[in-house]
C-alpha positions as CSV (number, residue, x, y, z in Angstrom):
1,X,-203.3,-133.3,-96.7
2,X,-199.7,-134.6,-95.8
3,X,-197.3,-136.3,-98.6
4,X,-196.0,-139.2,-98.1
5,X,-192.8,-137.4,-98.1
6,X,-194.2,-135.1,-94.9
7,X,-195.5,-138.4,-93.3
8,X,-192.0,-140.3,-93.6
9,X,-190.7,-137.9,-91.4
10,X,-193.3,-138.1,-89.1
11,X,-192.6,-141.7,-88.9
12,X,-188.7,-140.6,-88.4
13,X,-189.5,-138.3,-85.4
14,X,-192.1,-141.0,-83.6
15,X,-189.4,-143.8,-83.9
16,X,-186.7,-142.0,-82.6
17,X,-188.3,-141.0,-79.8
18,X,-189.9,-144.4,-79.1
19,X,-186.3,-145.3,-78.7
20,X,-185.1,-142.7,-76.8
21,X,-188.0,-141.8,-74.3
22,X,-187.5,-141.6,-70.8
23,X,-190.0,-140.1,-68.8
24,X,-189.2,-136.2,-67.5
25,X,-185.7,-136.4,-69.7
26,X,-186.3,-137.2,-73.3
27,X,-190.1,-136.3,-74.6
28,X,-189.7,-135.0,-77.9
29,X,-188.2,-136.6,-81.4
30,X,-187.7,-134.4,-84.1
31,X,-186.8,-135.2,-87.7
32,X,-185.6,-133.2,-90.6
33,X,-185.4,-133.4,-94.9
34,X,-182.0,-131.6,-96.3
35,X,-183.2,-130.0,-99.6
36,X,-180.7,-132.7,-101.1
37,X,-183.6,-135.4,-99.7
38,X,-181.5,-136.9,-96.6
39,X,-183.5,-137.3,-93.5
40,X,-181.9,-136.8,-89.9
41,X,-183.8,-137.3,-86.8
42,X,-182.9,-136.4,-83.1
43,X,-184.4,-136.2,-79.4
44,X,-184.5,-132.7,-77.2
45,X,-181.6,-133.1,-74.5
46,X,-183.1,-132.2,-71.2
47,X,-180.9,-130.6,-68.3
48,X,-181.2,-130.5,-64.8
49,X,-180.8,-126.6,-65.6
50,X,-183.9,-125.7,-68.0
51,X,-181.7,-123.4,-69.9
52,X,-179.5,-125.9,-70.8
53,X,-181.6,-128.4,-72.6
54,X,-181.9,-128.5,-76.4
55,X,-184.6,-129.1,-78.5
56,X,-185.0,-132.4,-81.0
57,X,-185.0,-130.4,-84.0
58,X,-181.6,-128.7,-82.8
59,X,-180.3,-131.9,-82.1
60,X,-181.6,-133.2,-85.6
61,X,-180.3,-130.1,-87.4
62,X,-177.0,-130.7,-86.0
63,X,-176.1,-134.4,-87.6
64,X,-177.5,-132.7,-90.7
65,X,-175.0,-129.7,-90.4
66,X,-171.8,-131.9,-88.9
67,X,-172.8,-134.8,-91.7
68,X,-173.3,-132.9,-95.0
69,X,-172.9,-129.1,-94.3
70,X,-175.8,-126.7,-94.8
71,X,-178.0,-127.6,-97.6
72,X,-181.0,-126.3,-96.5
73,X,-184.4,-128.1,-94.7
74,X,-186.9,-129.2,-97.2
75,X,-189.1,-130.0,-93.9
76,X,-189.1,-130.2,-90.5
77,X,-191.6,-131.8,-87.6
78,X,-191.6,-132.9,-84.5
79,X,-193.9,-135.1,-81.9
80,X,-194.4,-135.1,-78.3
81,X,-194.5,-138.6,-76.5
82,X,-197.1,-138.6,-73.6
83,X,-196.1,-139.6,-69.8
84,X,-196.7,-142.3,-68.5
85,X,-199.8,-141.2,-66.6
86,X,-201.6,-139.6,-68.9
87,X,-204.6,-140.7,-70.8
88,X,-204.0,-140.7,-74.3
89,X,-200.7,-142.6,-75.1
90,X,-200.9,-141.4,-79.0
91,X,-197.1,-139.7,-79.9
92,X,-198.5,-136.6,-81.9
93,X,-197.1,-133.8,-83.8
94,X,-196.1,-130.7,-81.9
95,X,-195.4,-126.7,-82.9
96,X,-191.9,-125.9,-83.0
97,X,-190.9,-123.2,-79.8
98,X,-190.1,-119.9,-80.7
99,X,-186.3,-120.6,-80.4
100,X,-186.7,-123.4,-82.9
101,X,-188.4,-121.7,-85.4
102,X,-185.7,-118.8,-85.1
103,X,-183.0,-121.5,-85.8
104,X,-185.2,-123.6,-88.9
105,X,-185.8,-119.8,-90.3
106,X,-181.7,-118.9,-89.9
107,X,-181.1,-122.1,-91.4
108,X,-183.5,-122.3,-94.3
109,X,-186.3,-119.2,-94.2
110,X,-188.2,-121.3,-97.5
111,X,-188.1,-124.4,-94.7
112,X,-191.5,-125.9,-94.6
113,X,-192.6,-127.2,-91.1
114,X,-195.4,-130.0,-90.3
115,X,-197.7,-128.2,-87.5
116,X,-200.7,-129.7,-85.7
117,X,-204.2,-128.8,-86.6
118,X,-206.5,-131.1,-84.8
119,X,-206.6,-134.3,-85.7
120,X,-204.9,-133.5,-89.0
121,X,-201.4,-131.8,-88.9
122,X,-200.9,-129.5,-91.8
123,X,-197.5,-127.9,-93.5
124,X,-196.5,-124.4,-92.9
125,X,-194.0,-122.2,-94.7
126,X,-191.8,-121.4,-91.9
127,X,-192.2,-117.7,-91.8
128,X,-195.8,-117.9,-90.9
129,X,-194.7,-119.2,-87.7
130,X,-192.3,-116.7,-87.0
131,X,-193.9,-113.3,-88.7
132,X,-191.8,-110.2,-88.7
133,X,-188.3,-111.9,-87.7
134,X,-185.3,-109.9,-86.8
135,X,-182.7,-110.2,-89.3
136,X,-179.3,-108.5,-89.1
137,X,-178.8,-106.0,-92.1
138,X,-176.2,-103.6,-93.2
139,X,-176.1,-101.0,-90.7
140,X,-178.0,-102.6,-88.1
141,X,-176.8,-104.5,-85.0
C-alpha cells in the first residue's frame, strides 16, 4: 500500500502532465522526492529525432540537480497520459525505461521507485529494477 508520501508524488507527476500534454509530443509527467523532502516534477521532451528526446524523470531530476545539487531521490514515479483516441482516459503509473532506471540508480542506488502492479502500483527499491548494473570500479573501464 502507497504512503501518502508516495501518493503526493503521484499527484505531482499527473498534474504536470495534465498541464503539459500534447498529444504525440509530451505523454509522460514524472515527479521526484530529494532525500531532503523537496519535490520536483517534469514532462519527457519528445524530438522529431527519437534519440533525442528525454524522459520526465530526467527532466525532473534535472531542476532537482540545477536547484539544490545532489541530495539524493527519496522516490521517484512517473504516469502515462492516454491519447486522445483511446478508451480509457485514466493517467496511470508507468515503469521507468531502462535508461531511466540507469540514471535514478547513478544518482541514488537506495532510490525507491513507485511501479505499476495492476490496479495497485507498488514501491520498488531501485535495484530490483535494474539487477546486476554495470558500475565502473578501480581497474575497470
Amino acid at each position: 500500500m502507497l504512503s501518502d508520501r508516495d501518493q503526493e508524488l503521484i499527484t505531482a507527476a499527473t498534474e504536470a502532465i495534465k498541464r503539459r500534454y500534447r498529444n504525440d509530443w509530451q505523454e509522460v509527467g514524472a515527479a521526484l522526492r530529494t532525500r531532503d523532502g523537496r519535490v520536483y516534477a517534469g514532462v519527457n521532451l519528445d524530438a522529431y529525432l527519437g534519440r533525442m528526446a528525454v524522459c520526465a524523470e530526467a527532466v525532473a531530476l534535472g531542476q532537482a540537480v540545477t536547484e539544490i545539487g545532489e541530495t539524493g531521490i527519496e522516490t521517484i514515479v512517473a504516469v502515462r497520459h492516454p491519447k486522445p483516441d483511446e478508451p480509457d482516459q485514466t493517467i496511470a503509473v508507468v515503469s521507468p525505461c531502462g535508461s531511466c532506471r540507469e540514471i535514478i540508480c547513478d544518482y541514488d542506488p537506495n532510490a525507491r521507485v513507485i511501479v505499476p502492479n495492476g490496479d495497485d502500483p507498488v514501491v520498488a527499491p531501485i535495484t530490483e529494477l535494474l539487477p546486476n548494473k554495470y558500475i565502473r570500479g578501480p581497474g575497470r573501464w
